[in-house]
SERO-4910 file (N, C-alpha, C, O; in steps of 0.05 Angstrom, whole numbers):
BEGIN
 pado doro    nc1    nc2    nc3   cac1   cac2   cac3    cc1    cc2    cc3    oc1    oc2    oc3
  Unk    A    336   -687  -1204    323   -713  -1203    309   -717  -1177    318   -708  -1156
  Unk    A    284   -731  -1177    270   -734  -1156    288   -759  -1136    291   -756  -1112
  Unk    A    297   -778  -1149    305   -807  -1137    325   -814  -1156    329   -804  -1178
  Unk    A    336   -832  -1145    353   -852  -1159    333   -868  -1184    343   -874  -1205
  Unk    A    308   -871  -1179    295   -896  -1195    293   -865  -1226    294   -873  -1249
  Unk    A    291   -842  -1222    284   -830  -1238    301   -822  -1255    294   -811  -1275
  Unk    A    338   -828  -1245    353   -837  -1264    359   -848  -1285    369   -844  -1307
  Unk    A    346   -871  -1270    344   -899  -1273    336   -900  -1305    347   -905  -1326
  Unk    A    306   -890  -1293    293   -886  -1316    299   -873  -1348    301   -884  -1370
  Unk    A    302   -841  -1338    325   -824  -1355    347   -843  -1376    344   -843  -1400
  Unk    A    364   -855  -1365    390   -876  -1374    370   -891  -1399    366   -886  -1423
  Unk    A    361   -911  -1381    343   -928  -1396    334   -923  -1423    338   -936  -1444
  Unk    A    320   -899  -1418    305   -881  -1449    324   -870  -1469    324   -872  -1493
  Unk    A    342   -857  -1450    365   -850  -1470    383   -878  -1484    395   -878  -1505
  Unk    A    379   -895  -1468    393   -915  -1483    377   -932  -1506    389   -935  -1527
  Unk    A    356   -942  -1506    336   -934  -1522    332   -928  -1539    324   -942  -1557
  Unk    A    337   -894  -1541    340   -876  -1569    369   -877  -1575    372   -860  -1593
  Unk    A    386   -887  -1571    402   -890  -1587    411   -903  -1591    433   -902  -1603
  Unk    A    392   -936  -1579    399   -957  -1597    373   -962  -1629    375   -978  -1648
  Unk    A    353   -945  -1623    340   -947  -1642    337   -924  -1667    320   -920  -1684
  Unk    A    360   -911  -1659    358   -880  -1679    402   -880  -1677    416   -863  -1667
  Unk    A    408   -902  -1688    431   -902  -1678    450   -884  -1713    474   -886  -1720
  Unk    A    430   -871  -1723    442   -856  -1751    444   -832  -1742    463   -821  -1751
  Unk    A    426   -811  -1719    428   -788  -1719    458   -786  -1694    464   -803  -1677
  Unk    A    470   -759  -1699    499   -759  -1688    499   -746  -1659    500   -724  -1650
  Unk    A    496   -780  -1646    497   -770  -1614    517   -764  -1597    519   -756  -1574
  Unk    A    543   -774  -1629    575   -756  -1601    576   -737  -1605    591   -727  -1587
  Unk    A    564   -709  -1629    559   -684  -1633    541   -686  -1605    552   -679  -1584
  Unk    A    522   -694  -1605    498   -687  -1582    506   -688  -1557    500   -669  -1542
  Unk    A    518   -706  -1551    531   -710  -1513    561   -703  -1518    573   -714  -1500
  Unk    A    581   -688  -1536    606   -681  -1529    605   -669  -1515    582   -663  -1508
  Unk    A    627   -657  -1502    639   -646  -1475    623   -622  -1472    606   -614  -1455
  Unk    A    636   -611  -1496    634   -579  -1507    597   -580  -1500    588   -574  -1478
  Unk    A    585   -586  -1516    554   -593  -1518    537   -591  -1490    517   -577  -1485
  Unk    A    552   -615  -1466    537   -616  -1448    542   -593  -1433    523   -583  -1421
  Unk    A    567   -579  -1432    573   -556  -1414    554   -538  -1410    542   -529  -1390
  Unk    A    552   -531  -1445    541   -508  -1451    500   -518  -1447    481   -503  -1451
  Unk    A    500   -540  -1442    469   -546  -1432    469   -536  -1410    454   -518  -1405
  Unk    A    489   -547  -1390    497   -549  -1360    487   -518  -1360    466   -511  -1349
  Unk    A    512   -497  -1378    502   -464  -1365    475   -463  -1374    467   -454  -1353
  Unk    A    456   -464  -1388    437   -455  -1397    412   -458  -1373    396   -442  -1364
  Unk    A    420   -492  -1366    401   -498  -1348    405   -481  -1320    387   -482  -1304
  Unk    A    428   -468  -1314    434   -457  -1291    420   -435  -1286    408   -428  -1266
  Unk    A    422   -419  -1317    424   -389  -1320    384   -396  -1317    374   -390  -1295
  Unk    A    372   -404  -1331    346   -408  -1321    331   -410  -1295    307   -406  -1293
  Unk    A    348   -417  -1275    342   -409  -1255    329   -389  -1246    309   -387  -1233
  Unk    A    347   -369  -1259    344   -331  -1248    333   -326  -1269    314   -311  -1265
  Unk    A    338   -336  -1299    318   -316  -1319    294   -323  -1314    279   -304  -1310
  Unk    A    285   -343  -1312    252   -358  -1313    246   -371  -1301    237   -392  -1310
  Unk    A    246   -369  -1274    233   -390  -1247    213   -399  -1257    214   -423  -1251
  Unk    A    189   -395  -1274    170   -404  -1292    161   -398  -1318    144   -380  -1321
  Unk    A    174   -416  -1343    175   -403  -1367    153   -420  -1380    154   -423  -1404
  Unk    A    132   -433  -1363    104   -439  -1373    106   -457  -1404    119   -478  -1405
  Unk    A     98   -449  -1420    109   -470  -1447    125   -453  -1461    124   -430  -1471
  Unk    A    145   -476  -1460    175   -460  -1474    174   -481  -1500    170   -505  -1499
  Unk    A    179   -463  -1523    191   -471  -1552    217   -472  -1542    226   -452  -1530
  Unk    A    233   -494  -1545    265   -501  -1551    268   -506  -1578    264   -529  -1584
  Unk    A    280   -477  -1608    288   -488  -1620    322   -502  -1631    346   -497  -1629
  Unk    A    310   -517  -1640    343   -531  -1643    345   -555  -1620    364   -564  -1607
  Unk    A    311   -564  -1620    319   -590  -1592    334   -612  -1596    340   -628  -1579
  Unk    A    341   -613  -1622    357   -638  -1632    342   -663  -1625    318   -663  -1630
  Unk    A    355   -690  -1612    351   -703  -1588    333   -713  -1581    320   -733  -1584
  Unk    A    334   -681  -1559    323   -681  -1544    341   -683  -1509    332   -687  -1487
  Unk    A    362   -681  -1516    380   -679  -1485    373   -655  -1471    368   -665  -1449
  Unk    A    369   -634  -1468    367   -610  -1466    337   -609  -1447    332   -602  -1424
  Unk    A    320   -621  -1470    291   -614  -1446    292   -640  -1441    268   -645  -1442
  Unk    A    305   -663  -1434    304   -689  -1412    317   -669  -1394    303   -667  -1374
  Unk    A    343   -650  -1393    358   -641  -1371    337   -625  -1351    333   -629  -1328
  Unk    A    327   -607  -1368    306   -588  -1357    282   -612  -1348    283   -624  -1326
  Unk    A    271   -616  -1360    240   -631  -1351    248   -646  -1326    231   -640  -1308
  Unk    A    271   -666  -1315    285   -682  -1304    291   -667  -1272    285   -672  -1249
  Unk    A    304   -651  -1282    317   -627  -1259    298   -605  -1246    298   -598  -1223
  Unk    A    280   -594  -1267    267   -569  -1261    241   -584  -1268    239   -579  -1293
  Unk    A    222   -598  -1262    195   -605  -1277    177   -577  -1274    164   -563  -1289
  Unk    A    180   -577  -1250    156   -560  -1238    160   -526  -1251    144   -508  -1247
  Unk    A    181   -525  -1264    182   -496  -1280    167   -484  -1295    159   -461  -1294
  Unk    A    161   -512  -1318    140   -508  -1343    117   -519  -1340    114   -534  -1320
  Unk    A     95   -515  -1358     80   -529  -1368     88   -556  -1389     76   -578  -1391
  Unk    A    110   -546  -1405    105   -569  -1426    141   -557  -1441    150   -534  -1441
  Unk    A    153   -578  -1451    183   -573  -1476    163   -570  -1502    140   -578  -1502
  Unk    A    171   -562  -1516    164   -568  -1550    180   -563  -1555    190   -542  -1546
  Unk    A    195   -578  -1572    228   -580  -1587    226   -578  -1612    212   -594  -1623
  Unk    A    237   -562  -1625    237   -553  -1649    255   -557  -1663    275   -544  -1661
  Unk    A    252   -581  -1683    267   -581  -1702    274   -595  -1726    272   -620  -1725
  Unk    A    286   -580  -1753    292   -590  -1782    284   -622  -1772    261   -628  -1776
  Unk    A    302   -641  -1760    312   -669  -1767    295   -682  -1753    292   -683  -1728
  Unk    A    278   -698  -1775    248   -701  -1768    266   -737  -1749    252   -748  -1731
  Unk    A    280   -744  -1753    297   -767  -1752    314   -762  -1716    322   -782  -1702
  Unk    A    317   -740  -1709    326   -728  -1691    290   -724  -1669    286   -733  -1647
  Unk    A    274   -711  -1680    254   -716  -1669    234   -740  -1662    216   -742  -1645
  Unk    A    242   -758  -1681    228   -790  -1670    250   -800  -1642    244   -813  -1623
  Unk    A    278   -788  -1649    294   -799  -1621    287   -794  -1591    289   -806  -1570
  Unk    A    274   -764  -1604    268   -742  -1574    245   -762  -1566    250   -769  -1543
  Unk    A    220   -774  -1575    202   -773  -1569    200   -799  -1560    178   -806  -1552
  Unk    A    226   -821  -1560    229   -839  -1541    239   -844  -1521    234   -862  -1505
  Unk    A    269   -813  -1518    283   -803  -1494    263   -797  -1476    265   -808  -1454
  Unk    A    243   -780  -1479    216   -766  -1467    195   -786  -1468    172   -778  -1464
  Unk    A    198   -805  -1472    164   -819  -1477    152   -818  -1446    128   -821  -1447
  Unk    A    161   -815  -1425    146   -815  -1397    139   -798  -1396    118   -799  -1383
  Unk    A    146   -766  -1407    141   -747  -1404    114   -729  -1421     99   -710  -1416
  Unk    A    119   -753  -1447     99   -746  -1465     72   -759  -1455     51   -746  -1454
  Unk    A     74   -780  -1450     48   -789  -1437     42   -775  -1413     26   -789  -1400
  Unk    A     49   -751  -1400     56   -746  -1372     38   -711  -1380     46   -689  -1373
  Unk    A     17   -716  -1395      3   -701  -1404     17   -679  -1415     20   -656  -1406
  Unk    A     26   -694  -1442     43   -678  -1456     67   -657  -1452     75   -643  -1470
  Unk    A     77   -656  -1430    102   -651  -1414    128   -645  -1429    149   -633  -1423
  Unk    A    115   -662  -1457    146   -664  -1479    132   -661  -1512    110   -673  -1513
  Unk    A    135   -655  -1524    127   -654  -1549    142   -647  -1574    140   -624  -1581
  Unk    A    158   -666  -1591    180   -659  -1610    158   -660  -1628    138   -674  -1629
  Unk    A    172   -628  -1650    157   -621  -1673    189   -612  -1698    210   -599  -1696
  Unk    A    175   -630  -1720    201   -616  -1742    187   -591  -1756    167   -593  -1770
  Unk    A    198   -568  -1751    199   -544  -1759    213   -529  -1763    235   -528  -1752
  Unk    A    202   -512  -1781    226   -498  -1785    232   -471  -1782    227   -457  -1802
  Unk    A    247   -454  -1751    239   -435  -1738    242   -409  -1753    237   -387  -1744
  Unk    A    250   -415  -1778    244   -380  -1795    217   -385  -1805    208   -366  -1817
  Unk    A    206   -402  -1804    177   -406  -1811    158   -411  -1803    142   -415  -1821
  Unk    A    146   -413  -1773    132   -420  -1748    120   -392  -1742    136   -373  -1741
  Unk    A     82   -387  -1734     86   -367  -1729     83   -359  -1689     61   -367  -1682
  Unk    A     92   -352  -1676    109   -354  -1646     87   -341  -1631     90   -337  -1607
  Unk    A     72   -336  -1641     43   -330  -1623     33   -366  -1620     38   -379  -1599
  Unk    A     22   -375  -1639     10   -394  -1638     16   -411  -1666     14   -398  -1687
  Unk    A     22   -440  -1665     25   -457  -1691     17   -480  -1694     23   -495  -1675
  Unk    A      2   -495  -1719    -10   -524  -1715     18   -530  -1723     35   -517  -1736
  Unk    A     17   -553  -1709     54   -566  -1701     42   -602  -1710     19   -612  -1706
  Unk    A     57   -611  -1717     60   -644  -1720     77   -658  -1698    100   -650  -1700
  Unk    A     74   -671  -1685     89   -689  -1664     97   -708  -1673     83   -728  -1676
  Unk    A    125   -708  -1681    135   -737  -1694    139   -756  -1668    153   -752  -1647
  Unk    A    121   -777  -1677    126   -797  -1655    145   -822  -1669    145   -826  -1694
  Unk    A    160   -837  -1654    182   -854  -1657    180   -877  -1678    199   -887  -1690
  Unk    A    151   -883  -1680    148   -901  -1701    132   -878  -1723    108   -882  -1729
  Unk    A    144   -861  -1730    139   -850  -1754    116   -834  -1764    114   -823  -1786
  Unk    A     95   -834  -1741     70   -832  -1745     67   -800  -1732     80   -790  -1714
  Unk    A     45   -786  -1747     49   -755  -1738     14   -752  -1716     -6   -767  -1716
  Unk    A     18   -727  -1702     -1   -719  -1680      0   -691  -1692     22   -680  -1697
  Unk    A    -29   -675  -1697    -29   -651  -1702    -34   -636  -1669    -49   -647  -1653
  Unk    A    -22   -614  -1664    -23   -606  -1637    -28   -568  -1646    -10   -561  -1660
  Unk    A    -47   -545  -1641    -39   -527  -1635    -27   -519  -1621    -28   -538  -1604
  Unk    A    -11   -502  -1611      6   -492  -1590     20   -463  -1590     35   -457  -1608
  Unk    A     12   -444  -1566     22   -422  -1560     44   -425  -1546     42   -447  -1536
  Unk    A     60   -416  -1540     89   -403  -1517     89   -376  -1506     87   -353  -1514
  Unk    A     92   -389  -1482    100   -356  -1462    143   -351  -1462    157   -332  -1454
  Unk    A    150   -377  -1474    176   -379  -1462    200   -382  -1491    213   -403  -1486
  Unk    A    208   -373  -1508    226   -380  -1533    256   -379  -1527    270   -359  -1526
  Unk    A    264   -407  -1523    298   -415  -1529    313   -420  -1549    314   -444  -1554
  Unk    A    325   -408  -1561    339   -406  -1579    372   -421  -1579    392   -407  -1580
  Unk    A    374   -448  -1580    405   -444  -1581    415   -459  -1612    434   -476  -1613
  Unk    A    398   -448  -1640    407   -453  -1648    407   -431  -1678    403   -436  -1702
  Unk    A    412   -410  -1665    406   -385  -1685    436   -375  -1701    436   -361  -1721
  Unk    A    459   -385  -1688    479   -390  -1703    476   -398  -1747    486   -391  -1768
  Unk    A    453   -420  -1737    450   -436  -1760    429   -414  -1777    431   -421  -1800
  Unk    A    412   -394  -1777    399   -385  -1788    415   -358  -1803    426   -341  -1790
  Unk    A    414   -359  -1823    424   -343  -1844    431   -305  -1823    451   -293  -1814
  Unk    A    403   -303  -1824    395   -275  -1796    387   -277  -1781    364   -286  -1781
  Unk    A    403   -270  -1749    388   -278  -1725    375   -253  -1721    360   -249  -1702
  Unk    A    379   -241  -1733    364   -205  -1721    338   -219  -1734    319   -223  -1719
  Unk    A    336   -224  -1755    305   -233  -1780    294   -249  -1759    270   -244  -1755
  Unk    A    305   -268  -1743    294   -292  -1734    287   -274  -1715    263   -268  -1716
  Unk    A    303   -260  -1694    289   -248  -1666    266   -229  -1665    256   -224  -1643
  Unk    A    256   -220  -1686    234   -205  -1705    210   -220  -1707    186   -214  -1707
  Unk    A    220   -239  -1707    188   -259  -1707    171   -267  -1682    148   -276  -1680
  Unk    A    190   -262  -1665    181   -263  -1640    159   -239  -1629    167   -217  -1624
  Unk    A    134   -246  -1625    119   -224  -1612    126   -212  -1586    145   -223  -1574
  Unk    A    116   -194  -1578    123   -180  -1562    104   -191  -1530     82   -202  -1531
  Unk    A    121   -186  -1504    116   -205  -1479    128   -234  -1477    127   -248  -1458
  Unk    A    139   -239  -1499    150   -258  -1490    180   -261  -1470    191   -242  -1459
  Unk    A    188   -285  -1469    211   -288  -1447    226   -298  -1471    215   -313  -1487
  Unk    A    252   -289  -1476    265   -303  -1497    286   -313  -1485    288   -310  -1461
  Unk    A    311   -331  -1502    336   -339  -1485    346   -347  -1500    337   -368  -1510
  Unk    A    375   -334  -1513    392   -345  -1542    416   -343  -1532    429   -325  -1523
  Unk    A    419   -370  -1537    454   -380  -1533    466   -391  -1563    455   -405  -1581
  Unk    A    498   -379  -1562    505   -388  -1591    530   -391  -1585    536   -383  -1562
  Unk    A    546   -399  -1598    578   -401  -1590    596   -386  -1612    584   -376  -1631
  Unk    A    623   -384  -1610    633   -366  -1628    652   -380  -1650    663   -368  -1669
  Unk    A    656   -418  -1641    673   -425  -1652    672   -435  -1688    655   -446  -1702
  Unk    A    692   -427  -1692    699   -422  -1729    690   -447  -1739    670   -446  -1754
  Unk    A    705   -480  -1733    700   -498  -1734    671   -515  -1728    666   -539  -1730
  Unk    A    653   -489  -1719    622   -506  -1711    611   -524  -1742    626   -520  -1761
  Unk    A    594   -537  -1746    585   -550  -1763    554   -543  -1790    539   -561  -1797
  Unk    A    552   -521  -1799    526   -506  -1800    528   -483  -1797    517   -466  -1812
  Unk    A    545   -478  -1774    539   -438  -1767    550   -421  -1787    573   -420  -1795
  Unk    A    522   -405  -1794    528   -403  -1822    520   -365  -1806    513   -349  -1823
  Unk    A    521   -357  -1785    507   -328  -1775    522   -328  -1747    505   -319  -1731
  Unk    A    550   -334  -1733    565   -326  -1724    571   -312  -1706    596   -313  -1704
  Unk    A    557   -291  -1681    575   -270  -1669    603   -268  -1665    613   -285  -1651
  Unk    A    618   -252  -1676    642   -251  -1668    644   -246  -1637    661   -258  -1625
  Unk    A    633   -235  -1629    633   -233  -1596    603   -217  -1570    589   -199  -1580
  Unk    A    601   -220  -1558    580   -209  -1543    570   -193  -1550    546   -198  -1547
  Unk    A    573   -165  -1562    568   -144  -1566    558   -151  -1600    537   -139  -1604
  Unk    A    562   -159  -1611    544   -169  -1637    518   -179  -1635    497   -172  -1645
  Unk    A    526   -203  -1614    493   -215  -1607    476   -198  -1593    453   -193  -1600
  Unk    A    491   -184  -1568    467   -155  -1562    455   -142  -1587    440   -125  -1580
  Unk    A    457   -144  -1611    454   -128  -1626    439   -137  -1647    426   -121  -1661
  Unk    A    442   -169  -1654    420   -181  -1664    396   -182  -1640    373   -175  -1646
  Unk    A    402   -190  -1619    371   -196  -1605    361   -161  -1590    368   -156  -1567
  Unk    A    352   -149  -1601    349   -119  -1586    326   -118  -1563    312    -99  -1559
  Unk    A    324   -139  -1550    306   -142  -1529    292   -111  -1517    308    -92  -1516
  Unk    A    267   -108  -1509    255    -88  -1502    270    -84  -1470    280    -62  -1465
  Unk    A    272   -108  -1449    285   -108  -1430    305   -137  -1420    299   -159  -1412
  Unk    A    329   -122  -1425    352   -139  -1429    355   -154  -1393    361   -143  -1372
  Unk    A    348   -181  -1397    358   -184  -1372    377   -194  -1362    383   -193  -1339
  Unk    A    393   -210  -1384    427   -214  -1377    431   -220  -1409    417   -224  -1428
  Unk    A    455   -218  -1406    478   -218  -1432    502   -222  -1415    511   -207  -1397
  Unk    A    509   -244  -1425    539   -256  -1413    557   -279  -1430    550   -285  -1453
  Unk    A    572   -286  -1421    588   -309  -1440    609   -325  -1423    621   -313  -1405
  Unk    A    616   -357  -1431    625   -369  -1416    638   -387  -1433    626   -398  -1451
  Unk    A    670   -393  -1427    685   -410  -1432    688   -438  -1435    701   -452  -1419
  Unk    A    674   -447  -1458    667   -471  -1468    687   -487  -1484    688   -478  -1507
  Unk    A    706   -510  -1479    727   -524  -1501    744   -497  -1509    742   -476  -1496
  Unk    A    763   -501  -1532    770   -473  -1552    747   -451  -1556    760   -436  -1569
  Unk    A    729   -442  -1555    707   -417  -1558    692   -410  -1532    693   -422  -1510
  Unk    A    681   -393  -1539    649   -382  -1518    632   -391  -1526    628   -398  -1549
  Unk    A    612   -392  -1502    585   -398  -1500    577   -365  -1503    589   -350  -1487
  Unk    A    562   -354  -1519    548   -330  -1517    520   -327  -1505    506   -345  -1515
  Unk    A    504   -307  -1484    478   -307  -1476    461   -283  -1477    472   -263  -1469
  Unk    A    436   -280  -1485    426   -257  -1481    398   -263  -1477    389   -282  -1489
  Unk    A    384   -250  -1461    357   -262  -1450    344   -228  -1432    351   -209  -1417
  Unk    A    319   -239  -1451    301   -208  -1436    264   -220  -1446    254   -241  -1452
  Unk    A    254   -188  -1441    228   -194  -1452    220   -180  -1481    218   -156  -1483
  Unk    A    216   -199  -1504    211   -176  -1525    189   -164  -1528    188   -147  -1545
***
């Protein structure tokens, strides 16, 4: 955060979206377990991507995730694009972010659907809060993944990704998740869905009952 007033602000917006999107499930979104595993992500970015230029986040839900990043790290990227199914989840993001979105596009929630997007470049819709859509092209130098658990094949999904990019997939291992329907049993599985050309970390970290799983390189 730059200041106290930019908290300020932050709070405000978030409060906001969830008094006006108060159906999509924000104690899934801010539980313990949830923020931790934001907490490592945002850390580990540090060292993977001092500048990951425009990053696709799919699975932005929200939108908590790139308020953390945009908030903490501005000067990293060019721009969030948040990716995802819950077009109802993306009108939330885009009032958590609305400073950011006017902030020459800084933020941009799109419902898509990431086995179907093509990761070079995609015309994207911007759900904005009152319902109304923005057609946007858009390339990425930067693809986050933390929600490849939910995709049937994450090896299929990490395939779609062209090659030079910066990737970054976090997934957890727990039985009880809600959706995870594609699982690692443990570190050495996910090395093995994401076969990165150059692996630059693979690690895992003790989140509630399960792991946080990580693997990040260039494909």
């Amino acid at each position: 955060m730059n200041n106290v007033l930019d908290l300020a602000h932050a709070l405000t917006a978030l409060t906001q979206g969830v008094l006006e999107f108060s159906d999509v499930n924000w104690m899934d979104a801010a539980s313990k377990d949830k923020m931790e595993s934001k907490a490592w992500l945002c850390e580990m970015l540090d060292d993977l991507a001092p500048y990951y230029g425009t990053a696709w986040l799919i699975g932005g839900w929200m939108g908590i995730l790139p308020l953390l990043l945009l908030t903490t790290k501005g000067d990293r990227s060019e721009r969030i694009v948040s990716i995802d199914l819950d077009e109802r989840a993306c009108g939330a993001a885009d009032i958590i972010l609305r400073k950011l979105v006017i902030a020459n596009w800084k933020f941009i929630g799109c419902p898509c659907d990431g086995m179907r997007i093509e990761y070079r470049s995609e015309n994207m819709n911007r759900i904005r809060a009152d319902g109304g859509a923005q057609n946007f092209r858009i390339s990425c130098n930067t693809v986050v993944n933390t929600s490849g658990k939910q995709f049937a094949d994450t090896k299929t999904w990490f395939w779609l990704i062209p090659g030079r990019k910066t990737a970054i997939i976090e997934v957890n291992t727990s039985p009880d998740a809600n959706g995870h329907i594609s699982r690692p049993k443990n570190l050495n599985e996910l090395c093995r869905q994401t076969p990165f050309k150059r692996l630059l970390f693979s690690g895992k970290t003790p989140v509630g009952n399960h792991l946080r799983l990580m693997t990040a390189g260039y494909t």
